[in-house]
Short mmCIF file of the C-alpha atoms (twelve columns), coordinates in Angstrom:
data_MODEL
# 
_entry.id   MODEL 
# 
loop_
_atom_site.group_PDB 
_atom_site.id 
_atom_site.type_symbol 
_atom_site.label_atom_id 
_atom_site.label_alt_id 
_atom_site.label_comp_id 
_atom_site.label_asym_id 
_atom_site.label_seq_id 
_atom_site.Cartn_x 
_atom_site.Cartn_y 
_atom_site.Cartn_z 
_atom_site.pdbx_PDB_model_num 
ATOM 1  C CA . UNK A 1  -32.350 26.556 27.772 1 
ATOM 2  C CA . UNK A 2  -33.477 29.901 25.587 1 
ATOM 3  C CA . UNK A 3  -36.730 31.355 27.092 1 
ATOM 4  C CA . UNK A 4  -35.882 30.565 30.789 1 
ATOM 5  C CA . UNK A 5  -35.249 33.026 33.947 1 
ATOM 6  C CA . UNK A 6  -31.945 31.685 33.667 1 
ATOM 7  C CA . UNK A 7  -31.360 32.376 30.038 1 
ATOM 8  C CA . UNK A 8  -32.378 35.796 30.018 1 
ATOM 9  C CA . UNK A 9  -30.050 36.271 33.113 1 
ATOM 10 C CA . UNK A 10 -27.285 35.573 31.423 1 
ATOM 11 C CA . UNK A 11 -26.544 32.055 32.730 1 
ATOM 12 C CA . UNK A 12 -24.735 29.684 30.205 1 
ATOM 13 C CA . UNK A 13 -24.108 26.114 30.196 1 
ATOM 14 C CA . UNK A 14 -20.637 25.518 32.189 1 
ATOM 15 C CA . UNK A 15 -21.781 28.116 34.974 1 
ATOM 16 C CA . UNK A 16 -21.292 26.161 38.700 1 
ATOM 17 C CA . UNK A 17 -24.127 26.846 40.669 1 
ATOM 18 C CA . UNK A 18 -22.840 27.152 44.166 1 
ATOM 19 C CA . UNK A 19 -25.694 28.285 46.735 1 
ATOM 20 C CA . UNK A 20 -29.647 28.492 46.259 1 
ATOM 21 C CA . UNK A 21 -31.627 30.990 48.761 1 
ATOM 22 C CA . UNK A 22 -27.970 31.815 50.717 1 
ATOM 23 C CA . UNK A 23 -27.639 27.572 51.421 1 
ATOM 24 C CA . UNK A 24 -24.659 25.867 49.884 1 
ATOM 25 C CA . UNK A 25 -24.878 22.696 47.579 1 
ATOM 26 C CA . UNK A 26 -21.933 21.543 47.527 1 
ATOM 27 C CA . UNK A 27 -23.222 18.690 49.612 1 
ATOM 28 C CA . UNK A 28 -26.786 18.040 48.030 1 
ATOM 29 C CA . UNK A 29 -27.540 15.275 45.129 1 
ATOM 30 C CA . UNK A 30 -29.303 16.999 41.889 1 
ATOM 31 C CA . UNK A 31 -32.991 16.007 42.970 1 
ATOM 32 C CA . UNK A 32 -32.539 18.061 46.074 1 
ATOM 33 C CA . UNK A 33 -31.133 21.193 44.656 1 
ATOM 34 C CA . UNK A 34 -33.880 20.854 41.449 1 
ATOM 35 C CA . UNK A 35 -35.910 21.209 44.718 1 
ATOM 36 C CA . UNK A 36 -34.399 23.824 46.351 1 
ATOM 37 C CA . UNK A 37 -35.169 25.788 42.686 1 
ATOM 38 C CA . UNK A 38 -38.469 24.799 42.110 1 
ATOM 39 C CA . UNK A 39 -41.287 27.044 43.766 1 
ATOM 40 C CA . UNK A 40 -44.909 28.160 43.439 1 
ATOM 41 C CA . UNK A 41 -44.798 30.558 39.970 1 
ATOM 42 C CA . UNK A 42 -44.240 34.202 40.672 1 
ATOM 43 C CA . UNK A 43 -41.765 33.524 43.131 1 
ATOM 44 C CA . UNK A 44 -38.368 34.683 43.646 1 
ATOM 45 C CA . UNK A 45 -35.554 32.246 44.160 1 
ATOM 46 C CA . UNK A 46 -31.628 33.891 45.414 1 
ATOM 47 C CA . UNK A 47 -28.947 31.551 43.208 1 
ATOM 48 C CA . UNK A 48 -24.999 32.239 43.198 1 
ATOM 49 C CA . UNK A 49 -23.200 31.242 40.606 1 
ATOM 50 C CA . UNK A 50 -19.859 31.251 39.575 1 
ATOM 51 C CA . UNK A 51 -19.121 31.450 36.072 1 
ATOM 52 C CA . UNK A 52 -15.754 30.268 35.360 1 
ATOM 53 C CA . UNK A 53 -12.538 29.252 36.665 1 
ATOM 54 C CA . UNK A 54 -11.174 32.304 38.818 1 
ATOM 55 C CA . UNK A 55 -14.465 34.386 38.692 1 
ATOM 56 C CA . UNK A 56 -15.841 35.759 41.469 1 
ATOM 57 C CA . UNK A 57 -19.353 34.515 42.888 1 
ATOM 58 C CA . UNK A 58 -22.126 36.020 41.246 1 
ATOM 59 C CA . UNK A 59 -25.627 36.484 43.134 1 
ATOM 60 C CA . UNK A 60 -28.792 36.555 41.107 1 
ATOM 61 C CA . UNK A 61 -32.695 36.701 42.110 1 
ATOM 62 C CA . UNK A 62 -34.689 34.861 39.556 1 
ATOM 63 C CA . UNK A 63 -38.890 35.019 39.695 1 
ATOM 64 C CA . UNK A 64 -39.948 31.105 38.894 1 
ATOM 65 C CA . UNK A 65 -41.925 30.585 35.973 1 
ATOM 66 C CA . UNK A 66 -43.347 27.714 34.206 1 
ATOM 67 C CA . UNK A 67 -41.123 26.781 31.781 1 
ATOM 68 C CA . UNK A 68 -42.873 24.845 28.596 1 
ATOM 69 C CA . UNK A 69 -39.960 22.326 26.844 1 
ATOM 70 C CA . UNK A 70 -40.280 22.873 23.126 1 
ATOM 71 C CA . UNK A 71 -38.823 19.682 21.665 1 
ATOM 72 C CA . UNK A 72 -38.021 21.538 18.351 1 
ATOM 73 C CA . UNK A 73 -37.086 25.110 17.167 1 
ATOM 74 C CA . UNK A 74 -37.496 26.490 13.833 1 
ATOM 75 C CA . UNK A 75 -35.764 29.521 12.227 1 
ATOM 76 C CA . UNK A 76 -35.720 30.899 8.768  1 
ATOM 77 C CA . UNK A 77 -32.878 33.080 7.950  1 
ATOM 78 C CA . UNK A 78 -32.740 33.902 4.173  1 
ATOM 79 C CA . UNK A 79 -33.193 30.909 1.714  1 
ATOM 80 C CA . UNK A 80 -32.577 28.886 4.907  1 
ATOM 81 C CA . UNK A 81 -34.175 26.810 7.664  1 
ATOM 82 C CA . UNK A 82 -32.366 26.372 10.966 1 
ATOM 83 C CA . UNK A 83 -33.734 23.428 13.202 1 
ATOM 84 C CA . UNK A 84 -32.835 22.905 16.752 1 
ATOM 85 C CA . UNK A 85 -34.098 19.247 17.897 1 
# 
């Protein structure tokens, strides 16, 4: 999602998150790892990620941060309007 730690550190949909804080997930459900992420504001989490077949693991610290959902975005570019629902 734009505007998140993991946005602006480069992490795209399709990336396989493979360890949080050096622990693997491999064997945790979803609610566990969400988690694992989630921490007091201002605080660093360690993530690894891998971001595609045949890439080598990538290790990235990212400081948590509350993260507003905007339900729409709104662009003008030109005579145009660009709207992301």
């Amino acid at each position: 999602m734009p505007d998140t730690p993991a946005a602006r550190a480069g992490i795209k949909a399709g990336d396989f998150l493979t360890h949080v804080d050096s622990q693997s997930v491999s064997d945790l459900d979803l609610s566990t790892v969400v988690e694992r992420l989630r921490g007091k504001i201002g605080t660093k989490v360690k993530i690894t990620i891998i971001s595609g077949e045949g890439s080598a693991p990538q290790d990235l610290t990212l400081t948590r941060e509350l993260i507003r959902l905007k339900s729409v975005r709104w662009k003008t570019e030109g005579n145009y309007g660009h709207l992301t629902i």
